[in-house]
C-alpha positions, -999 to +999 in steps of 0.1 A: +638-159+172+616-129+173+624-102+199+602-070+205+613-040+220+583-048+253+600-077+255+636-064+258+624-035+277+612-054+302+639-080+305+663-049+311+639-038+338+641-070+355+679-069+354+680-041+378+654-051+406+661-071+436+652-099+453+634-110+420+628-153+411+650-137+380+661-174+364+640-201+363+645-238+359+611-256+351+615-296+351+583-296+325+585-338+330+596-363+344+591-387+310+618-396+292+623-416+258+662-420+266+686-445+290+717-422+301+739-438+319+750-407+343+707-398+353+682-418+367+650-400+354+646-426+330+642-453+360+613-436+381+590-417+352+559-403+362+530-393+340+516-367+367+527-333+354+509-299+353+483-294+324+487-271+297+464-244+314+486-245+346+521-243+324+503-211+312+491-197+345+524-203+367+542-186+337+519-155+345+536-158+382+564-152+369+559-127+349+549-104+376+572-116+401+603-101+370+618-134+363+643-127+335+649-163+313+634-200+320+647-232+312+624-256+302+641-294+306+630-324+322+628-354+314+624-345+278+602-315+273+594-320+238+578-353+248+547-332+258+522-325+230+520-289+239+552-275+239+545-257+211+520-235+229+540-235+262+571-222+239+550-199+224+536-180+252+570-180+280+591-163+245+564-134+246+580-127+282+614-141+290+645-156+276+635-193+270+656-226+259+643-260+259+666-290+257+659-317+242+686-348+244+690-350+206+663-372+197+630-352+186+642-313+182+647-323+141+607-336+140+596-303+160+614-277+140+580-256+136+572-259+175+607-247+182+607-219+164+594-200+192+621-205+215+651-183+218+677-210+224+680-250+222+706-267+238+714-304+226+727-324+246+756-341+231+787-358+249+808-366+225+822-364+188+826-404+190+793-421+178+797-450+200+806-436+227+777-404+232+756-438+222+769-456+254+763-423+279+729-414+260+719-453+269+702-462+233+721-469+198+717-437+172+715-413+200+747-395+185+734-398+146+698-380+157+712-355+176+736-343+147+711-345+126+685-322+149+716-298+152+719-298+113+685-293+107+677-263+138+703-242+120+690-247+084+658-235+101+673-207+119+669-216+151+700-208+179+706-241+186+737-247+210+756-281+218+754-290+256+779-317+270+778-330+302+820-332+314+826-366+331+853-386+334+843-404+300+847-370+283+870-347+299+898-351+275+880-345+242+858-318+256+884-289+236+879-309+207+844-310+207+840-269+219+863-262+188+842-283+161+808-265+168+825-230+174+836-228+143+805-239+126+791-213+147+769-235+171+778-222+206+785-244+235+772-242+269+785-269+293+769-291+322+792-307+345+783-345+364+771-343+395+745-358+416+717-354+440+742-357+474+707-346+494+691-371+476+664-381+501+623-392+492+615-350+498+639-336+476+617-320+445+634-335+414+656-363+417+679-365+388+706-394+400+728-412+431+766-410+426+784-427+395+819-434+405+830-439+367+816-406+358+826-385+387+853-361+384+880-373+402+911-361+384+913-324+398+943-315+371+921-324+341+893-299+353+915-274+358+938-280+325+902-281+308+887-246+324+916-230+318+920-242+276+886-231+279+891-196+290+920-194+262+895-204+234+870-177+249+895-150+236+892-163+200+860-181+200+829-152+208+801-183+211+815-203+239+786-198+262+805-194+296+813-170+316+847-160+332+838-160+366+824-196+365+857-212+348+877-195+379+853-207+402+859-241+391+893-235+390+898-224+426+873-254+434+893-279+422+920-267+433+918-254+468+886-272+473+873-241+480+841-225+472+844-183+461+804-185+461+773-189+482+742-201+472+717-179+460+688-205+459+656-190+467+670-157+463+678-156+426+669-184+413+646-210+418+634-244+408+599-253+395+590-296+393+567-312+368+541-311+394+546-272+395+562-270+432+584-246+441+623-250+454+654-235+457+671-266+438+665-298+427+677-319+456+656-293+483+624-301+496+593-280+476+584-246+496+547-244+475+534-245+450+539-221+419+508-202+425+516-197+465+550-189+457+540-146+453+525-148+489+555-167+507+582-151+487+591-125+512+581-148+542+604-155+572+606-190+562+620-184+528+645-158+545+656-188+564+661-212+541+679-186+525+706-184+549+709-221+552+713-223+512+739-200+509+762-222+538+755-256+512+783-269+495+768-301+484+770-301+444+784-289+414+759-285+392+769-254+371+734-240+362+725-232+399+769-219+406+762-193+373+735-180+390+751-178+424+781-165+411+761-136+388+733-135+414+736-092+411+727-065+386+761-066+372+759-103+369+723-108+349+735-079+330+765-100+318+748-130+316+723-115+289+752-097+269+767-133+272+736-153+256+721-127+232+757-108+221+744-114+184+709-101+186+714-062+171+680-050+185+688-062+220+728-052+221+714-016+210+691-012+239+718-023+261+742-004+251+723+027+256 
């Protein structure tokens, strides 16, 4: 991971402005080489994605619009022949991790490289059963193996499980076992596409009762062994504020956040369209999105995001939650804490 002083300069920068598309989500694809039991992506693939050229340009967008970090998943990312020079390019500008679900990160080690995180998602410690969720048999053995072979190399790979109800209790056992190997761990919690309708822009899955969290005490128990292990463990990649948030949620069925889609953060499809979320009908396309950013429209889909309370999907409550100065300021002491040249600038 290479990071030059323009580049943190800049990211700094963009932490203090306003009303900034400051974290981006960019579903590269919707192809996908696995089965997982908890998504559907894998059921309704399409081939028609943006081309090389327009990855390039609509990460141009954003960097004049001041978007701090993007995401790069899918679909599998790494499944396109050019994410290598899409890697490449968004690391010159903003923080950027690609996930990849285990099965091709070990053959594009070199392509890689570029990025400042990968996240590998892995469910669980038990071959057969992360082989069962992932939907194909040596799911668990290659994603080991692409962990092993990213950290000989270098690269900050981190371990990304998705909590369900086939995990929930061995979640602490599988935090503590790639801490202390210093891997870090970022989670993903199930959920699904309640919105789900033919004009959302990304459809990820319908309901699954038998991974659906439905035992409110084991959430809780989990967040809160979680925050404990935050105190000893320093690469446990969440934040505070979002294990209380869950907590309260759980418990009170409460929500301490609003939705900050479209004002914070937004999503970008395979096709390159615009939208606050996933389940949200596009806005535009990348390229439009400069011109209608500070349209009345947007301002009023704003106002109807922030009263949703539809899903639990943790990327898009981090953001909401963080969704000010102080927040993206701890969200980057958070991700790059071990950097020295960017914990310098920031502490100046």
């Amino acid at each position: 991971m290479v990071i030059t002083i323009e580049k943190a300069v800049n990211i700094l920068k963009n932490c203090m402005a306003f009303n900034r598309p400051q974290h981006v989500q960019w579903f590269l694809t919707r192809r996908c080489n696995y089965r997982c039991n908890s998504c559907q992506i894998w059921q309704d693939q399409d081939y028609d994605e943006l081309s090389t050229k327009e990855v390039l340009s609509g990460l141009d967008v954003l960097r004049k619009m001041g978007t701090i970090e993007v995401v790069f998943s899918g679909g599998n990312p790494l499944l396109r022949d050019d994410i290598d020079e899409i890697l490449a390019y968004a690391s010159r500008f903003f923080i950027t991790t690609v996930y990849d679900n285990g099965s091709l990160a070990a053959e594009k080690i070199e392509d890689l490289k570029h990025a400042d995180f990968v996240a590998i998602s892995l469910d669980s410690l038990d071959p057969h059963k992360n082989d069962y969720i992932k939907g194909v048999k040596g799911a668990w053995r290659r994603a080991m193996e692409s962990i092993r072979k990213l950290k000989e190399n270098g690269i900050r790979v981190s371990v990304s499980p998705i909590i369900s109800m086939h995990n929930i209790d061995e979640i602490v056992k599988l935090t503590q076992y790639f801490v202390e190997r210093d891997i870090p761990v970022w989670y993903c919690l199930y959920s699904y596409d309640a919105l789900a309708s033919h004009k959302e822009s990304f459809s990820i899955g319908r309901k699954k009762d038998d991974y659906n969290i439905v035992d409110a005490n084991k959430i809780i128990q989990l967040c809160t062994e979680i925050m404990e292990m935050r105190h000893k463990y320093s690469n446990i990649l969440v934040t505070e504020n979002l294990l209380k948030a869950l907590i309260n949620l759980y418990a009170n069925g409460t929500r301490i956040w609003e939705c900050k889609a479209l004002q914070n953060f937004i999503v970008i499809n395979h096709k390159g369209q615009v939208s606050g979320c996933h389940i949200q009908e596009p806005i535009g396309s990348i390229h439009e999105l400069p011109k209608i950013w500070n349209s009345s429209k947007l301002d009023n889909l704003r106002r109807k995001y922030q009263k949703c309370s539809k899903c639990t999907y943790l990327c898009y409550i981090f953001y909401s939650l963080h969704g000010n100065i102080h927040g993206n300021l701890q969200i980057i002491k958070e991700h790059w804490k071990n950097v020295k040249l960017f914990m310098k600038l920031f502490d100046q």
